[in-house]
GUDO-489076 format. One record per residue (C-alpha): residue number from 1; residue in three letters; z, y, x negated. Coordinates in steps of 0.001 Angstrom, whole numbers, padded with zeros to 6 digits. Layout:
N
<NUM, ALA, <Z, Y, X>> ...
***
This chain:
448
<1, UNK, <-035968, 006871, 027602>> <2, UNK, <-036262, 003439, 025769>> <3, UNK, <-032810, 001950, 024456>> <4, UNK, <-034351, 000476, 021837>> <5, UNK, <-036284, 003252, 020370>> <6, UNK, <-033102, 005083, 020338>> <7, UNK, <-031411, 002552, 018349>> <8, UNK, <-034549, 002419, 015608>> <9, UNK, <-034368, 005560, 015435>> <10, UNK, <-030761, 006186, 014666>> <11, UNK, <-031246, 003429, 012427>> <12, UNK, <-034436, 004959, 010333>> <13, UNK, <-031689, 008311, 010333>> <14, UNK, <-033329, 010523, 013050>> <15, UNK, <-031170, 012742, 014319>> <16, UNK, <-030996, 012525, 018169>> <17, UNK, <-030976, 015137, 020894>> <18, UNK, <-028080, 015930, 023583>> <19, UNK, <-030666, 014268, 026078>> <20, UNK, <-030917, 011266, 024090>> <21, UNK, <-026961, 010887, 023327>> <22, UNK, <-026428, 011204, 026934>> <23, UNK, <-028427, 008735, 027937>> <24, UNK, <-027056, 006219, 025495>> <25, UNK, <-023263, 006889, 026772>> <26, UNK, <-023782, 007432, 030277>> <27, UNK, <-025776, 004275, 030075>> <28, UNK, <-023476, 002394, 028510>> <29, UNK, <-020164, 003320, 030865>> <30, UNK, <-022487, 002414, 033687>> <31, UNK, <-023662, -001021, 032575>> <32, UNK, <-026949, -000380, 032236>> <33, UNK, <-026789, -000436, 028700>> <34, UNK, <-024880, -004132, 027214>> <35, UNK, <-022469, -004252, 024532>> <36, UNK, <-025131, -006233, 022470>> <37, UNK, <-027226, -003020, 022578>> <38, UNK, <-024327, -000891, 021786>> <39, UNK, <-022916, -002872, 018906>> <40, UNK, <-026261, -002299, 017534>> <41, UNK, <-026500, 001526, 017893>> <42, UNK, <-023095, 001825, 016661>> <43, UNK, <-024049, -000487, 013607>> <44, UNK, <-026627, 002264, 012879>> <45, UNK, <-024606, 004964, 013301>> <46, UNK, <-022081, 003671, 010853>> <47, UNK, <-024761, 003107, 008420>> <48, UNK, <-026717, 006076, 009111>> <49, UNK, <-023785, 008646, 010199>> <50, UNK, <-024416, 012085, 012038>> <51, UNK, <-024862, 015652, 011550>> <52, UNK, <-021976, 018057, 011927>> <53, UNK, <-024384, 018941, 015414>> <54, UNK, <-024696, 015086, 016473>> <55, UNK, <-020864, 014842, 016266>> <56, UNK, <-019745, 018041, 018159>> <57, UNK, <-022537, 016674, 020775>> <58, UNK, <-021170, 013271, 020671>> <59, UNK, <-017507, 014927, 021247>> <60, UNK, <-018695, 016596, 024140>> <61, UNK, <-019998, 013815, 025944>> <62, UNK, <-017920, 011649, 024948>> <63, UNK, <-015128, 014466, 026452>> <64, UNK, <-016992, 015039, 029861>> <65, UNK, <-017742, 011127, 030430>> <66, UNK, <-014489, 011816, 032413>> <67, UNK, <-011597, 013801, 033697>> <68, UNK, <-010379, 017137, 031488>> <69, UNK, <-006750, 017661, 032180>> <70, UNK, <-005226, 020899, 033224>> <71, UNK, <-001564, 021377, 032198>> <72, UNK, <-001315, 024906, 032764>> <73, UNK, <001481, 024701, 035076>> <74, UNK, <003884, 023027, 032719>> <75, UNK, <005651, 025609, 030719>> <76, UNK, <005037, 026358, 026828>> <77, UNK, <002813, 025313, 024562>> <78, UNK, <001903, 021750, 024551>> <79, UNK, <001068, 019976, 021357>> <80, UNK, <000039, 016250, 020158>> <81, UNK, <-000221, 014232, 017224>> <82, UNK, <-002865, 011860, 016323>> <83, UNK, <-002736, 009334, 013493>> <84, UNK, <-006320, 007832, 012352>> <85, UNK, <-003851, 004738, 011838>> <86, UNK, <-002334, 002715, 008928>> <87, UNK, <000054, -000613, 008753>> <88, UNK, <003138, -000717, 010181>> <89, UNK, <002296, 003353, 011360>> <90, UNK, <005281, 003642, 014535>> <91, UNK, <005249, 007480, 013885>> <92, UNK, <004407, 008475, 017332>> <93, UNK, <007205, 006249, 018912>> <94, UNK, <009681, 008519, 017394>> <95, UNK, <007970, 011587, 016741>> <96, UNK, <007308, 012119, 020329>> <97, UNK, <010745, 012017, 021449>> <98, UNK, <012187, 014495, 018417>> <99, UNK, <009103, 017137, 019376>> <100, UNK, <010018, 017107, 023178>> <101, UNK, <013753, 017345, 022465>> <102, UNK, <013247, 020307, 021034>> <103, UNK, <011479, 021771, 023193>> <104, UNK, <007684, 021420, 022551>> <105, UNK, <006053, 018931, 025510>> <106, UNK, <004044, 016246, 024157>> <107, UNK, <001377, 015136, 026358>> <108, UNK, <000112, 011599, 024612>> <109, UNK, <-002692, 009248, 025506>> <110, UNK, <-002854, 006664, 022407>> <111, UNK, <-004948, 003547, 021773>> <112, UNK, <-004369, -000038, 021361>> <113, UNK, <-004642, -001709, 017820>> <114, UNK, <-007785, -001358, 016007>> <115, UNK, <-009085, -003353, 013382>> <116, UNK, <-005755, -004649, 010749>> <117, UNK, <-003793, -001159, 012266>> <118, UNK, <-001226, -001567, 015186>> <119, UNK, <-001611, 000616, 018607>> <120, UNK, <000654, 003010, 020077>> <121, UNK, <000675, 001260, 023015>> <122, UNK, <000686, -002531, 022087>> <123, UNK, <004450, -001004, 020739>> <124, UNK, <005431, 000704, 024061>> <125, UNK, <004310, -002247, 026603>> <126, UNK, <006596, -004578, 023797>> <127, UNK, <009400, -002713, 025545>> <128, UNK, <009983, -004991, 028458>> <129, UNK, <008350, -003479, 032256>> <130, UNK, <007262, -000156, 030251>> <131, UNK, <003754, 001092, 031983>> <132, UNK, <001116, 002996, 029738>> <133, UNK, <-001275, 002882, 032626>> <134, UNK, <-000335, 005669, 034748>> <135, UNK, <-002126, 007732, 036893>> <136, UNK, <-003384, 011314, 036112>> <137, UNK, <-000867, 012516, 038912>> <138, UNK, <001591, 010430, 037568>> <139, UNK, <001215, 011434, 033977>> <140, UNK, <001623, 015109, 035232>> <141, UNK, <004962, 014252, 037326>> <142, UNK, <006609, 012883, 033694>> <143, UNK, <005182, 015227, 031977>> <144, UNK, <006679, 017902, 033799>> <145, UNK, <009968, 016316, 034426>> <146, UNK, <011187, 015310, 030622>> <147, UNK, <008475, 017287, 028747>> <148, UNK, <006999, 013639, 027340>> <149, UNK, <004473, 011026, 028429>> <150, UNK, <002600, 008757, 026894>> <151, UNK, <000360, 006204, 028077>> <152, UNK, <-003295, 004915, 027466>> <153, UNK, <-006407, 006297, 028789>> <154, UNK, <-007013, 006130, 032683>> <155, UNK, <-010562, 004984, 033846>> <156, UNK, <-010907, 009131, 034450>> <157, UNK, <-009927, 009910, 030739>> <158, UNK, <-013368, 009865, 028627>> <159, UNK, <-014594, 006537, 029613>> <160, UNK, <-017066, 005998, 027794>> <161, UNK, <-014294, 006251, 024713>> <162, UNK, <-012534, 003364, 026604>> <163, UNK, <-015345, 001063, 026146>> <164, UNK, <-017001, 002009, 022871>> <165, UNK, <-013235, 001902, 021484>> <166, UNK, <-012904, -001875, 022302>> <167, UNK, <-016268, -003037, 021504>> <168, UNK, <-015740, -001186, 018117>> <169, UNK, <-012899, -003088, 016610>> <170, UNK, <-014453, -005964, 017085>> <171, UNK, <-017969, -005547, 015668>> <172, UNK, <-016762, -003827, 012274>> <173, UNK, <-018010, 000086, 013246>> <174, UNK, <-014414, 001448, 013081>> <175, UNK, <-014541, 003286, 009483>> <176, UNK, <-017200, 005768, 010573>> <177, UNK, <-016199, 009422, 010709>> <178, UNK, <-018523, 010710, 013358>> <179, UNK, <-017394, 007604, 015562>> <180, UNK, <-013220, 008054, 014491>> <181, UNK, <-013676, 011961, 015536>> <182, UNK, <-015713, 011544, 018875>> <183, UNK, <-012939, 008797, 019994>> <184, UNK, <-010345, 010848, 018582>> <185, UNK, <-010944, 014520, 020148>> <186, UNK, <-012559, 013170, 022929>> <187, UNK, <-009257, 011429, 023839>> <188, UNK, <-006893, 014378, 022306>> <189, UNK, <-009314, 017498, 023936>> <190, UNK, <-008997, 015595, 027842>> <191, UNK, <-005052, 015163, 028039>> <192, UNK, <-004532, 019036, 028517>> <193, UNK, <-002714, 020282, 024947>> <194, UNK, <-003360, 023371, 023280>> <195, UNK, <-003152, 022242, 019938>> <196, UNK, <-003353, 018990, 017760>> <197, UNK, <-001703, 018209, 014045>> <198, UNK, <-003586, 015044, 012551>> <199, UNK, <-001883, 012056, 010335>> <200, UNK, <-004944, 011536, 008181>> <201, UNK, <-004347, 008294, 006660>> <202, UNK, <-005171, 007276, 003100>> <203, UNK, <-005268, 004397, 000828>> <204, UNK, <-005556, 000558, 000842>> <205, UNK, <-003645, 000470, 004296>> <206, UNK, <-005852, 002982, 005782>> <207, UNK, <-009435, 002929, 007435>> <208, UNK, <-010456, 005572, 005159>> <209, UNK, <-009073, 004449, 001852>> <210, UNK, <-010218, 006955, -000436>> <211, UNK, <-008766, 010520, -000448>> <212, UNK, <-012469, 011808, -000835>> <213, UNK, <-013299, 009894, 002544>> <214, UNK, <-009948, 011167, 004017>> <215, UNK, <-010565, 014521, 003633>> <216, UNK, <-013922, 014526, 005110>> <217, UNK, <-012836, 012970, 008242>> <218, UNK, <-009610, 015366, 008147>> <219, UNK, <-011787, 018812, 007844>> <220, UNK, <-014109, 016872, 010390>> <221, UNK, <-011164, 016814, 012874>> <222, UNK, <-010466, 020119, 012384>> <223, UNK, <-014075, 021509, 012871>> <224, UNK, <-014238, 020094, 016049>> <225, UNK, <-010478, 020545, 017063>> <226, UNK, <-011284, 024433, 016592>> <227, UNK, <-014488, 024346, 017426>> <228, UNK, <-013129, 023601, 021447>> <229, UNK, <-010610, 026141, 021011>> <230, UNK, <-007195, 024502, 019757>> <231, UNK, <-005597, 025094, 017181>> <232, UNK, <-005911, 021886, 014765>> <233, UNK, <-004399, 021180, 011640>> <234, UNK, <-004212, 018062, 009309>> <235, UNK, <-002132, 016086, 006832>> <236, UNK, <-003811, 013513, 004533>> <237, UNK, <-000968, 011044, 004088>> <238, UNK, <-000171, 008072, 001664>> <239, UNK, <-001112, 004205, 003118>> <240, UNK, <-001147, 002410, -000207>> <241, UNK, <001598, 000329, 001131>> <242, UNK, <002918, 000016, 004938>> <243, UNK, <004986, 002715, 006335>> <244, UNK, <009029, 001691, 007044>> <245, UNK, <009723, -001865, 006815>> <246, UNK, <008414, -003318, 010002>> <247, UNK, <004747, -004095, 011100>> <248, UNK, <004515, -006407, 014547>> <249, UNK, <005076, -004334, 017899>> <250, UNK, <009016, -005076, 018818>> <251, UNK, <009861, -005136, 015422>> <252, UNK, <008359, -001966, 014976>> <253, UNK, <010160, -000468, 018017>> <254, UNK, <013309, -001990, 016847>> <255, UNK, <013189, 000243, 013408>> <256, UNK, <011961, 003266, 015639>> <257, UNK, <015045, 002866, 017724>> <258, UNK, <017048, 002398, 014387>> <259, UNK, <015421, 005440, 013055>> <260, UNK, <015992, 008272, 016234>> <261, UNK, <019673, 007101, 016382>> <262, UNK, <019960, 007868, 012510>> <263, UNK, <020365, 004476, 011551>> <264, UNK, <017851, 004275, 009050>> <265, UNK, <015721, 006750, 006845>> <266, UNK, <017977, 008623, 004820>> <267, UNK, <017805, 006267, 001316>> <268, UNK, <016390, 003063, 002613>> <269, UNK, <013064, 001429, 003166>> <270, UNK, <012005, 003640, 006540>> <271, UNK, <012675, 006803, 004093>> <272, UNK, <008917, 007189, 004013>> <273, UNK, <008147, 006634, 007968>> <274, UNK, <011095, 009619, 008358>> <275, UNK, <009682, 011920, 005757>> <276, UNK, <006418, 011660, 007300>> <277, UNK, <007565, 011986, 011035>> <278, UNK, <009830, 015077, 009724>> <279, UNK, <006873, 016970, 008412>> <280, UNK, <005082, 016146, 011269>> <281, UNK, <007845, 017254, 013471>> <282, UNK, <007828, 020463, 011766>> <283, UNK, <004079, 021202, 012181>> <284, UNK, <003921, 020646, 015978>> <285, UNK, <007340, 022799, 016357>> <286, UNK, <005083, 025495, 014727>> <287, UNK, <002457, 025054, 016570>> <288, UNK, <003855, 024958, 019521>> <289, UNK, <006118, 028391, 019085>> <290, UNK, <009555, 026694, 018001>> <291, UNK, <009908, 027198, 014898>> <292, UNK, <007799, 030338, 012525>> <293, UNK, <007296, 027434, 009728>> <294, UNK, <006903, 023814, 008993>> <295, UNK, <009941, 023938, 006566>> <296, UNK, <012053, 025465, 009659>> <297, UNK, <010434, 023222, 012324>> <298, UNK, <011497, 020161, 010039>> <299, UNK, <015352, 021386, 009981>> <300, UNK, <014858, 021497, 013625>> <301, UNK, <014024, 017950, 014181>> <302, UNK, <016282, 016713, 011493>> <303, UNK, <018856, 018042, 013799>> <304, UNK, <017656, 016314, 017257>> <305, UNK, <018129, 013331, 015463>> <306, UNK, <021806, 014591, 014200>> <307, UNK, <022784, 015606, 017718>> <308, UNK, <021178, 012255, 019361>> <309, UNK, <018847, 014486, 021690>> <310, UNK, <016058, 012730, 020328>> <311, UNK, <017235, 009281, 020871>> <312, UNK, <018083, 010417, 024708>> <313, UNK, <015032, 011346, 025161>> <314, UNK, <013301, 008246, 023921>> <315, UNK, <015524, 006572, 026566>> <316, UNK, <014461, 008995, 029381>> <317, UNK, <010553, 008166, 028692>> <318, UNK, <011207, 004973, 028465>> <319, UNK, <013385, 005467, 031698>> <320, UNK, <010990, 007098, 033507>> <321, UNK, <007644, 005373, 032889>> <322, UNK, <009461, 002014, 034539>> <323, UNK, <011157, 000319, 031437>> <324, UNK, <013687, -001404, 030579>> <325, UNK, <016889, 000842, 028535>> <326, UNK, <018678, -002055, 028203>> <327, UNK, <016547, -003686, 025586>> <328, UNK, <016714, -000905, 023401>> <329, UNK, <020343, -000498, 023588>> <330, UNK, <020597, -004388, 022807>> <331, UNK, <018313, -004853, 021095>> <332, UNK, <019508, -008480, 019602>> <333, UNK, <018890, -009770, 023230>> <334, UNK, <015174, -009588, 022803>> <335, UNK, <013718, -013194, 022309>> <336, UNK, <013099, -014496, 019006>> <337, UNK, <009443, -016245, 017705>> <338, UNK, <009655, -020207, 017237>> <339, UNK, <009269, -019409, 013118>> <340, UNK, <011022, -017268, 010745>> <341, UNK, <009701, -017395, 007218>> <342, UNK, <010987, -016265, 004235>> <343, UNK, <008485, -014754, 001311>> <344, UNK, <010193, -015199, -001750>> <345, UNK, <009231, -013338, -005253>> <346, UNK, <007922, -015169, -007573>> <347, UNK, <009015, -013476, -010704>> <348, UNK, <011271, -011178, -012396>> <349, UNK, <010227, -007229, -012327>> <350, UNK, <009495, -004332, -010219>> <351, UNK, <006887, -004669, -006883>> <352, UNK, <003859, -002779, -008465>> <353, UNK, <001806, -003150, -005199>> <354, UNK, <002037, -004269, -001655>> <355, UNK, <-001933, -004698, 000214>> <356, UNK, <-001213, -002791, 003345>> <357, UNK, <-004625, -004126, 004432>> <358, UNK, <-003838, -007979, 003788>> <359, UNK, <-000576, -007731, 005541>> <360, UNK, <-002224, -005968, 008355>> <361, UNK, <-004798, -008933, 008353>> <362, UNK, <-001914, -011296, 008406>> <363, UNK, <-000750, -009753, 011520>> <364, UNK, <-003448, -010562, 013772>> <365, UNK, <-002722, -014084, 012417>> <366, UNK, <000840, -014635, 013576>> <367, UNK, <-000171, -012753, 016739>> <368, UNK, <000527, -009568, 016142>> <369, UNK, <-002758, -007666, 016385>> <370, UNK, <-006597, -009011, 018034>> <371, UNK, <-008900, -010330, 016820>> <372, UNK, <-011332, -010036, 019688>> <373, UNK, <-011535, -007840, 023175>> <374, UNK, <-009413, -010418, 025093>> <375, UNK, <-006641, -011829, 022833>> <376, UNK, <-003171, -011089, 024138>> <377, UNK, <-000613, -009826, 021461>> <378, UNK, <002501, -011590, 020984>> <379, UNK, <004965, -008648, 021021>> <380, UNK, <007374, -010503, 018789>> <381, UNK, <005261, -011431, 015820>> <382, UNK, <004885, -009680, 012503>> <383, UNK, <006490, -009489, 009425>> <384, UNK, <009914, -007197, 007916>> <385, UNK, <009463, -005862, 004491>> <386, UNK, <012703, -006552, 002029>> <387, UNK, <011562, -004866, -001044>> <388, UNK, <008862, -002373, -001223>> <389, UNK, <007010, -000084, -003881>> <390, UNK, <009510, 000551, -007218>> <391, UNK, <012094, -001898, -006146>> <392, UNK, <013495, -004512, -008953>> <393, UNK, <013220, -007742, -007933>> <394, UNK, <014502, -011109, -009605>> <395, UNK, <012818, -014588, -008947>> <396, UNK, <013372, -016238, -005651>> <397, UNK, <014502, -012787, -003914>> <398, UNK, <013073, -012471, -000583>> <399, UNK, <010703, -009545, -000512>> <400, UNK, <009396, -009907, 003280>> <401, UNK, <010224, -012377, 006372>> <402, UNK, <007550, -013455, 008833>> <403, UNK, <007843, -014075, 012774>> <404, UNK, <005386, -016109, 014433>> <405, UNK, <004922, -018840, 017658>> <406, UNK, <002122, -020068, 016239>> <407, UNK, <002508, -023136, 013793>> <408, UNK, <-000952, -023496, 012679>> <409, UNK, <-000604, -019950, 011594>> <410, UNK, <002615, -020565, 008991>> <411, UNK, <000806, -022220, 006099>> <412, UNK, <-001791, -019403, 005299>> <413, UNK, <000294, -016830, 006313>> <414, UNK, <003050, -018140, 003586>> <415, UNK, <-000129, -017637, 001206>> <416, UNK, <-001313, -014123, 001808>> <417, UNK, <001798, -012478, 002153>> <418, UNK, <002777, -013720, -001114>> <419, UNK, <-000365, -013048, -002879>> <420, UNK, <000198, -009236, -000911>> <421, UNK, <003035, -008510, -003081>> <422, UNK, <001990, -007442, -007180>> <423, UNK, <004931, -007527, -009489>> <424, UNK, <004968, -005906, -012898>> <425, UNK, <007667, -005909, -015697>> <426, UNK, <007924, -001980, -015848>> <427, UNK, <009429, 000283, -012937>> <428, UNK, <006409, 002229, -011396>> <429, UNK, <006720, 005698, -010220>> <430, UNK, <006432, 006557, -006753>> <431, UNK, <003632, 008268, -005110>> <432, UNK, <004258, 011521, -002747>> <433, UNK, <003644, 010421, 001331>> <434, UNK, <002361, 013672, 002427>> <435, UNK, <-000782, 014373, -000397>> <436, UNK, <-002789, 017320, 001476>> <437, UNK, <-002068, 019721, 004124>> <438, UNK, <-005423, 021556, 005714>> <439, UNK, <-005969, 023749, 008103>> <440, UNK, <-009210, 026298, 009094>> <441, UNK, <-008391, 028112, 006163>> <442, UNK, <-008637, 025246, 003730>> <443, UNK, <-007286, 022362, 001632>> <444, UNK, <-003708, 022793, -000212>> <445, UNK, <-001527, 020589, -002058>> <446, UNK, <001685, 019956, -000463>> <447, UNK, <004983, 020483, -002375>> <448, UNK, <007795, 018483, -000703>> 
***
């Protein structure tokens, strides 16, 4: 086959065989094929999408590019969470822990940041000697000792995933459903779980910022999710503003930390990060044979964090996959950026809007995020929200504070965080977090 006539005709919205799709992936994870060639086929794809047959078929290779795990000796049935990823999104950090204290294990392999959204493990490896690269053997032995692991994916876990997922954050093919759900399942149907529940994001903060777009890729997801035999079901949650107050990878460990020792989430700013980790919670406790409903499976992880099991068990993964307890239990010892800048309002009234997607931008800016294959993150940059969605606010309040090293960064960073924030002179009501819930039987509202 010719790796150019495979691009053209993608691009002129031929659909392409199994033979074809393998010899574009298998090509690519062994060299043959460049990333200049695959930027390009993945430009076409984006443009030209696939068939609900392309994208199982893309799945599947994508799947068998590597190692399948088999976790049929660990106890129970095991059950993940996948978010498609949203702006200051540090659900899984405390998720995880609050699903395995209760008795569901949560096998995890997560990603690093994509595009103006923050990675699962960017957060974890801000946590000082903690290792997301270990072994398959290794990932079993944690696994089965604490009922939680999570780590990235090991050169045996779908690599051809590995390398497609890098070179598409940088080349502007992330927002493509057939691309998010062949990275997504392939990942999510090799780490050995028996059934998934998706956090399908949407709104300004979100890769899919319409609910009409969110919903596709959510009953996407679920086709393919059931169409390899697990059980998959899907929320289509609310990203018109950042979730919790914190978006930068220590920072957003620190109000993690805050939140699974019941610090934070009851009235405050994180109230929406915990209302969408409870439901969450409740789902995977159903799905995983804990609990007969989400409503009961939510009570249930309400009460890990009550009792502090869920906290504990934060500290044993962190424990066990080599880091360092001590930073999260002083957590005012970690080091501090060079700058700390405060965003002031500019006006009396309520915040109207906060652009999830310019903040996210911003990010990558003060360090926080990459903006290509080989920048490292600085694990204390970001920025803390003050004031968020409906809040009054008077002049010269400080709505959000920034944390950066880098000085040539602070001037335009001032700028966009400001301009981020939208104040009106009328309160504005709030909209619900959790919009849709869908499973293989369809699309319902959700009533909180």
């Amino acid at each position: 086959m010719n790796t150019v006539e495979l691009i053209r005709k993608k691009r002129e919205n031929f659909s392409l065989s199994e033979e074809e799709f393998r010899w574009m992936i298998s090509g690519y994870v062994q060299g043959v094929i460049p990333d200049y060639q695959m930027s390009s086929f993945l430009m076409a794809c984006y443009f030209r999408g696939m068939s609900e047959e392309e994208t199982l078929t893309f799945t599947r290779l994508m799947l068998h590019s590597g190692e399948v795990i088999d976790l049929s000796e660990i106890p129970g049935m095991k059950v993940d969470k996948h978010s498609t990823g949203g702006v200051g999104d540090k659900v899984s950090l405390i998720l995880a822990p609050i699903v395995a204290a209760c008795g569901v294990p949560v096998p995890m392999i997560s990603g690093r940041g994509l595009g103006h959204t923050g990675g699962t493990l960017d957060k974890l490896e801000s946590i000082p000697g903690f290792r997301t690269n270990l072994s398959i053997t290794e990932y079993k032995k944690v696994i089965k000792a604490i009922g939680l692991v999570m780590i990235g994916q090991t050169a045996e876990i779908a690599p051809a995933d590995k390398k497609m997922y890098a070179l598409r954050d940088v080349t502007a093919t992330v927002e493509c459903i057939p691309l998010i759900a062949g990275s997504i399942m392939s990942k999510k149907l090799a780490e050995g779980i028996d059934a998934l529940v998706l956090d399908v994001k949407t709104g300004r903060g979100a890769f899919m910022q319409t609910y009409e777009s969110s919903l596709e890729l959510a009953q996407t997801l679920i086709r393919v999710g059931n169409g390899f035999g697990k059980e998959t079901v899907a929320f289509i949650t609310d990203m018109s503003q950042p979730l919790g107050i914190a978006i930068g990878n220590w920072l957003e460990v620190v109000e993690s930390v805050e939140c699974l020792c019941g610090l934070r989430g009851n009235s405050d700013h994180s109230s929406d990060l915990m209302e969408v980790t409870s439901v969450l919670a409740g789902a995977m406790l159903m799905l995983g044979k804990r609990a007969k409903t989400i409503d009961e499976g939510i009570a249930l992880a309400k009460q890990s964090i009550k009792d502090g099991s869920a906290y504990r068990k934060f500290l044993d993964l962190v424990r066990t996959q080599g880091g360092d307890v001590s930073a999260l239990e002083n957590l005012e010892r970690y080091p501090l950026s060079k700058h700390s800048i405060e965003i002031k309002a500019s006006e009396d009234g309520y915040i109207a809007e906060i652009d999830s997607l310019e903040l996210g931008l911003t990010g990558i800016e003060l360090g926080a995020g990459r903006a290509r294959i080989d920048d490292v993150i600085d694990p204390k940059a970001g920025i803390v929200l003050k004031k968020k969605v409906g809040d009054a606010v008077e002049t010269n309040d400080t709505v959000a504070i920034f944390y950066t090293d880098k000085e040539t960064a602070l001037h335009a960073a001032k700028e966009r965080i400001a301009k981020a924030f939208r104040i009106q002179s009328v309160p504005l009501k709030k909209k619900p977090m959790i919009v849709s819930y869908i499973d293989k039987s369809g699309v319902r509202e959700w009533k909180k």
